[in-house]
C-alpha positions as CSV (number, residue, x, y, z in Angstrom):
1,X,-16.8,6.4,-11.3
2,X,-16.7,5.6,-7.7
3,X,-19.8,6.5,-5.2
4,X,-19.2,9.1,-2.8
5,X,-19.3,7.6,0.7
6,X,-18.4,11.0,2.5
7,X,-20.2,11.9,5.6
8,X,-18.2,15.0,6.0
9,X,-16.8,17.8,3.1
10,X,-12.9,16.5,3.9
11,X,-13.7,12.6,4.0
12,X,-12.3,11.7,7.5
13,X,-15.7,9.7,8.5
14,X,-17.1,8.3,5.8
15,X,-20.1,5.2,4.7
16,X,-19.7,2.4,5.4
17,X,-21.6,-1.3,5.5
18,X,-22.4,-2.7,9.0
19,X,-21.3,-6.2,9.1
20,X,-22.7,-8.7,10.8
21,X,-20.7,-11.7,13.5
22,X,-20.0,-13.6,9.9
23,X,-18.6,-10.7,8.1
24,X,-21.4,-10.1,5.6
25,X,-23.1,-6.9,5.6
26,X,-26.3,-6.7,7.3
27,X,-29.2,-4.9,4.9
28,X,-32.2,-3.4,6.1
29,X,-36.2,-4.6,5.2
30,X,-35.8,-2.6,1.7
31,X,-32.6,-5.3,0.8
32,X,-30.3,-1.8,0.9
33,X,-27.2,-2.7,2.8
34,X,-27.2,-1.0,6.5
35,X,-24.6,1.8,6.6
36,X,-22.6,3.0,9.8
37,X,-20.0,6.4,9.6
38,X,-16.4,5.1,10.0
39,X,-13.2,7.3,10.2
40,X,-11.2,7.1,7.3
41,X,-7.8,8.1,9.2
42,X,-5.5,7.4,12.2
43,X,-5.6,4.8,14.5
44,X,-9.1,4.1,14.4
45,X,-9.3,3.7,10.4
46,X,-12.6,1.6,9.0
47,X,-14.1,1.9,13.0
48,X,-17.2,3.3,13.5
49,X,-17.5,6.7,14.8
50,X,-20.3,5.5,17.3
51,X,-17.4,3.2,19.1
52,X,-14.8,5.3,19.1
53,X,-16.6,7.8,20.8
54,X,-17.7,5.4,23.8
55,X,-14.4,3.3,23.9
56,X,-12.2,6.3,23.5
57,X,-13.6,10.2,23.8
58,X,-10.2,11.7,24.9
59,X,-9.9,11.3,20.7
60,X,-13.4,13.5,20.1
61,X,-11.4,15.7,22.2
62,X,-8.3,16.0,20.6
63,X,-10.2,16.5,17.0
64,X,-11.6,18.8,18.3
65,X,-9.3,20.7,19.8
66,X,-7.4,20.2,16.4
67,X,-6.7,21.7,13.1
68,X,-9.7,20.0,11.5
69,X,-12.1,21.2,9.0
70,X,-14.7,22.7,10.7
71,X,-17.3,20.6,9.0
72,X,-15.9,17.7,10.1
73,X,-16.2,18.7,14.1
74,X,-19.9,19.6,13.3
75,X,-20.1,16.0,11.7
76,X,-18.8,14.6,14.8
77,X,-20.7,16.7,17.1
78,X,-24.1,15.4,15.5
79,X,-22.9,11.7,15.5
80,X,-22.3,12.0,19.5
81,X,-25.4,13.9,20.2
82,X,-27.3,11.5,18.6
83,X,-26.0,8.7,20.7
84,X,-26.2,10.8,23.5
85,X,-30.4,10.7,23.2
86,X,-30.5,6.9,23.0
């Protein structure tokens, strides 16, 4: 049986490793592989949230001005406040 890597109840951003300029993951001081959220749909498949939301937020917009789960704007929501802070 497969892990569940959902960040969100419907699976549209979901775990995934951050990966370093060689393509291997990066792991953090424990030796547990760093993990980013990613969408899992649409043009920005397998790209993390956090870069899509600085290189493109007309598409925060238009999720959330869309027919999505609601859980999945709140997910959303809490990714790009907590860039926001930094």
């Amino acid at each position: 049986m497969s892990e569940n890597r959902n960040v969100d109840f419907a699976g549209r951003v979901v775990w995934a490793p951050v990966r370093g300029a060689d393509g291997q993951p990066l792991v953090n001081e424990d030796g547990t592989e760093r993990m980013q959220e990613v969408f899992s749909f649409g043009k920005y498949k397998d790209i993390p949230v956090v870069d899509v939301l600085r290189r493109d937020p007309g598409y925060f917009s238009w999720i959330l001005g869309s027919d999505f789960p609601l859980n999945t704007k709140q997910v959303l929501m809490r990714i790009r406040l907590r860039t926001m802070k930094k």
